[in-house]
N, C-alpha and C positions, 0 to 999 in steps of 0.2 A: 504494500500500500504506500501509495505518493501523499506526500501532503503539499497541494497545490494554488496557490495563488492566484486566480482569476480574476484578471481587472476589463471593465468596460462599462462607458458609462449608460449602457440599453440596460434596464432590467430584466427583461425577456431574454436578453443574451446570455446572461450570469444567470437567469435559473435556467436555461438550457444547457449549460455548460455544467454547472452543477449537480444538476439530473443523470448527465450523462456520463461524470464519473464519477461520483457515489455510488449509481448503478455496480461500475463497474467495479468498484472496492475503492477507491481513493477518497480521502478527507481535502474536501475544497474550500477553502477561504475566502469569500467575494468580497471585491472592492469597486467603490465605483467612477473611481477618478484615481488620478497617482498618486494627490496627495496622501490619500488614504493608505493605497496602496504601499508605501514606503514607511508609512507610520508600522502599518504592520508588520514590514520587514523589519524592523528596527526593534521591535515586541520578540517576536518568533522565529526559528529556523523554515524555510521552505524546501524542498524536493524540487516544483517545477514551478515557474510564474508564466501564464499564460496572459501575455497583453495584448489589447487592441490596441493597432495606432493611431486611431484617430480619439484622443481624448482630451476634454477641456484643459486648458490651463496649460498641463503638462501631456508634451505629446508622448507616443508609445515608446520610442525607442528613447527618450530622454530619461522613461521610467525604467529602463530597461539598462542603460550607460553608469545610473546612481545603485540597480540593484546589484549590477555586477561589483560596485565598490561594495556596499553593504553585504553581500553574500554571493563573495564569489563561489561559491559549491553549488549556489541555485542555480538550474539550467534554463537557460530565457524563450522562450516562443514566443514569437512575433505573428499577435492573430489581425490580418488586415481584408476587406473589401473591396481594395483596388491595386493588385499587384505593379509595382512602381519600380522596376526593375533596378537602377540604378542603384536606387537610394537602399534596396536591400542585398544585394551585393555589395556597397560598401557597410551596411551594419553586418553582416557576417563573417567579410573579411576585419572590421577593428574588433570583431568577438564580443558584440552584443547580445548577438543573436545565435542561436545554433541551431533554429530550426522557422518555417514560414509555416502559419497556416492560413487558406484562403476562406474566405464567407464565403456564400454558406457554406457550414461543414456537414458533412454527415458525420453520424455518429461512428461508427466505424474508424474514419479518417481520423477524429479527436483522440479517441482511445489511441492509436497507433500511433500518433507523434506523441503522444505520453511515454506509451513503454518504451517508443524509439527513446527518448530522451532519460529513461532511466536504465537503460541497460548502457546509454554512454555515460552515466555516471558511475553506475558500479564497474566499470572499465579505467575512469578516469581516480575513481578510487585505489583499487588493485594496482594502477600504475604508481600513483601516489606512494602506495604503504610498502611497492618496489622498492623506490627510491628513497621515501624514510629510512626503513632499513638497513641500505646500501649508506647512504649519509653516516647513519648511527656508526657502524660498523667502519666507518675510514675515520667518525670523529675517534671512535674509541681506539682504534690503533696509532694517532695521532699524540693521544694522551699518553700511550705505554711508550710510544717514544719516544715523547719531552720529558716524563719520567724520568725513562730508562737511558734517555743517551746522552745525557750531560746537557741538556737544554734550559732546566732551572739552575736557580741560585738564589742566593739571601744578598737581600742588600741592609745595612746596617743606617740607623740615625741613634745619635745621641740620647739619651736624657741624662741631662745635666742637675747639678743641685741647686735649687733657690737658692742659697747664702752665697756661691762663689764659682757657680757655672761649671765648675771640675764634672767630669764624667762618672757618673754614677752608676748607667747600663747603658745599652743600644735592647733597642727593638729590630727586631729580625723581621725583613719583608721579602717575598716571595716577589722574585721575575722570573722573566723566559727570552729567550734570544729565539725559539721557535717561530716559524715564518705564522703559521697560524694562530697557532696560541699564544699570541705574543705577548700577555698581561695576565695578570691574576686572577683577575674575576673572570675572564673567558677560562683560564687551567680551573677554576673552582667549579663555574656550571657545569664544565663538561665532566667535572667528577661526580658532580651530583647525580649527572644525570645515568650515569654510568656504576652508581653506587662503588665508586673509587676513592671516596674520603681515605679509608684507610691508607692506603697505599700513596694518596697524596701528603697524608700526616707525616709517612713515614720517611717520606724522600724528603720532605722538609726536616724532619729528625737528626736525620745523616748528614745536609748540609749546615744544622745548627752545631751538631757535634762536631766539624769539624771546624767553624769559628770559636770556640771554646778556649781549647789549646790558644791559641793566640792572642786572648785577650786576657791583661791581666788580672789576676787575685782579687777578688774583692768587687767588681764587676760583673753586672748581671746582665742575663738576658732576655729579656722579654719576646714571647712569641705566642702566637695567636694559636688558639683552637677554634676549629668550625661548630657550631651550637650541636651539629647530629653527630659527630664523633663519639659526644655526651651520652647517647642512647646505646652504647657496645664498649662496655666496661673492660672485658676483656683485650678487644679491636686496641681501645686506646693505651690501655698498658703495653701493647703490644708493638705499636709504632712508637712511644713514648721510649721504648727500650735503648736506643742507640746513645740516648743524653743523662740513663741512670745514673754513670758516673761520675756525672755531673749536677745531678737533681735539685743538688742546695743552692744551685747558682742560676738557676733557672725558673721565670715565670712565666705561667701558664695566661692566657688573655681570655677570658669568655665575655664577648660583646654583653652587653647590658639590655641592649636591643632582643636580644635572644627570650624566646621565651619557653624560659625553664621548666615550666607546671607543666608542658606539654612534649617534654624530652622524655620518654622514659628512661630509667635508672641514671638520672643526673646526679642523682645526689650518691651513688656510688660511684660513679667514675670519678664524682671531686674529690669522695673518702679515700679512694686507693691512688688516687696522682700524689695527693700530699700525705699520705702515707708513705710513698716513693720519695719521699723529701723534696718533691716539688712545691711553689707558692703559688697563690691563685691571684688575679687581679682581676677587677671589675673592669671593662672598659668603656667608653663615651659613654660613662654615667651623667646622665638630663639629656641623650638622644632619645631614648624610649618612652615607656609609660608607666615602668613598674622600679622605678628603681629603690625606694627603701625594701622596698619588702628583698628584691635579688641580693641587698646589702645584708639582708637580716639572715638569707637564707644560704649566703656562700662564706660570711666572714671571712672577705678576701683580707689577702696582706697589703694590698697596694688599691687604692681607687685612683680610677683614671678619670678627670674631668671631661667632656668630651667638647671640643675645641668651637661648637657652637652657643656658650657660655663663656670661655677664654676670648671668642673675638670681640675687640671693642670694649673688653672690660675696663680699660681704662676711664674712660666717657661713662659708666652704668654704675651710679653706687648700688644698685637693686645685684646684679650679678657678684658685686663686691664683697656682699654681704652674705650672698650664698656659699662664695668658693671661701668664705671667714668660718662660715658655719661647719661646711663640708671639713675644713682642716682640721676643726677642733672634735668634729665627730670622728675624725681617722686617728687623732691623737688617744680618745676617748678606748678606744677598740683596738689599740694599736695597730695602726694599718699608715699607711704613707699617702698620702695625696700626690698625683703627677698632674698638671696642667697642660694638655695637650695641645697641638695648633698654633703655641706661639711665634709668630712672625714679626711682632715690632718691640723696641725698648721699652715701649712708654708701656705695653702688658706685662713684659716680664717684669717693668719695676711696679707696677699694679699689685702683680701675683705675688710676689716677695711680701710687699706689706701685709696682705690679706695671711701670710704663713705658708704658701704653698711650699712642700718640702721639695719638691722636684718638678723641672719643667722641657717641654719638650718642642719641639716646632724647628722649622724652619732657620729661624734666627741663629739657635744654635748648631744649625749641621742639614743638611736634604741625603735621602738615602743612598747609602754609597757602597759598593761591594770593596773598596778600600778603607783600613784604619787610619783614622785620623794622626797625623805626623805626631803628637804628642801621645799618643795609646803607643805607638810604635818605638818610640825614646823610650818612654816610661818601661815597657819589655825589654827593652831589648840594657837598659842599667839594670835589672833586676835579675 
């Protein structure tokens, strides 16, 4: 059964039309002009739209050129009176149209450019879920290759201390040099969608462990977890493994944005990373919706302000007073406040006043797969 769209402004047309395939098993939807006609497309999915060309206001093929925007899947029939040859040979070649019916029809002829028209969809489908497939299947050996063949890396930024801007950790960022996947959020969707988090936790894993070693004593590092890593306890100790021998020097980032109530076993994959001697941090705490209760319910060691609160704080006593408040709550719980996104003097000297213990942005450093010339002195006396 079709669900069909029948537009024309005769009402003897449309319950003719109607008649005649309800009769025949299909669900018909009459409209009596375009405008109609297009509200409903914008309401509903359709199977076929069967238009007359000549209609007020808006003519057939102009309802036919906005339904193709609206639902490209719906197959369009062009029902007209006075075959105009020109003018439907060009709606067929710009792929308005993909099929002509002439007035009068007999009933037979109606039925037939119907089925005609849905057996080229379920063709046009099959072709489709071909090539889905086929796509899937090169993204996903695309992915094992940026993986697997040295195409990722960590680029490193700063956070520096509020009192005297010395280095305190770097956050670890995720690139790619790969021709397609050439950034993070396109290497992240395609893991999603490929249920390859693990496997991308864990190639990040190997490239954190090996900035480790290199950076000195006392220096942390911050790196991100994806919110559904959170739901595979085992999964995440498991890609977690490469940086255990490092675990004290390492924190964990779970976005703030994330919502936790709906991860299952979150709250054990947080009991057993920091059981690992790993530390937890809130991240872009005031991007979301939930954030005391995420504060109540992770007792991170580190809150990260999220840099849409940091901008312009200088100008905002209302923001000023927040990231005052937020300090003395991290103080209160022992936990460290980072002020993320900073980019001008006059915020860091803002943030300073306010107590922020650590800040991070721009100003001090943009992400760099090289050590800062003083992290590399400081090593390399040591």
């Amino acid at each position: 059964m079709a669900r069909i769209l029948a537009v024309d402004d005769d009402p003897l047309v449309r319950r003719c039309i109607s008649r005649i395939l309800v009769n025949a098993g299909h669900e018909v939807v009459p409209a009596g002009d375009g405008a109609d006609a297009l509200q409903l497309a914008s309401d509903r999915a359709f199977d076929v739209a069967l238009v007359d060309y000549h209609l007020p206001f808006i003519d057939g093929l102009e309802v036919l050129q906005r339904l193709r925007e609206v639902q490209p899947g719906c197959l369009r029939i062009l029902v007209t009176g006075a075959l105009d040859l020109p003018m439907i040979m060009d709606a067929v070649n710009r792929g308005e149209v993909m099929r002509v019916v002439e007035k009068p029809f007999e009933s037979v002829g109606l039925i037939s450019a119907v089925e005609d028209a849905m057996t080229a969809r379920r063709r046009m489908m099959e072709v489709y879920q071909v090539q889905e497939q086929a796509a899937s299947a090169h993204e996903r050996t695309m992915l094992e290759a940026c993986l697997d063949g040295g195409y990722t890396r960590l680029a490193l930024q700063p956070i520096v201390s509020g009192k005297d801007s010395s280095i305190q950790a770097f956050e670890c960022l995720l690139r790619s040099t790969h021709s397609v996947l050439d950034g993070p959020l396109s290497i992240i969707r395609a893991a999603e969608r490929h249920d390859m988090l693990p496997q991308l936790g864990r190639a990040v894993s190997l490239h954190a462990a090996e900035w480790i070693p290199k950076i000195p004593q006392g220096i942390k590092l911050f790196m991100n977890l994806h919110p559904d890593e959170l739901a595979d306890p085992d999964g995440m100790c498991a890609s977690l493994e490469p940086l255990k021998p490092w675990a004290k020097r390492v924190v964990l980032e779970i976005t703030e944005r994330s919502r936790l109530q709906g991860i299952e076993a979150w709250d054990e994959s947080v009991e057993r990373v920091t059981a690992m001697g790993f530390a937890i941090a809130v991240d872009d705490l005031g991007a979301g919706y939930s954030s005391l209760s995420v504060l109540a319910e992770l007792q991170p060691s580190f809150i990260k302000v999220d840099m849409s609160i940091v901008r312009g704080i200088d100008c905002d006593p209302r923001k000023q007073r927040l990231v005052d408040l937020l300090t003395r709550f991290a103080e209160a719980t022992d936990a460290t406040l980072i002020a993320e996104g900073v980019e001008t003097q006059d915020e860091a000297s803002a943030l300073r006043v306010c107590g922020a213990h650590l800040l991070q942005g721009y100003l001090f450093g943009k992400p760099s797969t090289e050590l800062p010339d003083c992290i590399i002195k400081s090593s390399a006396s040591a």
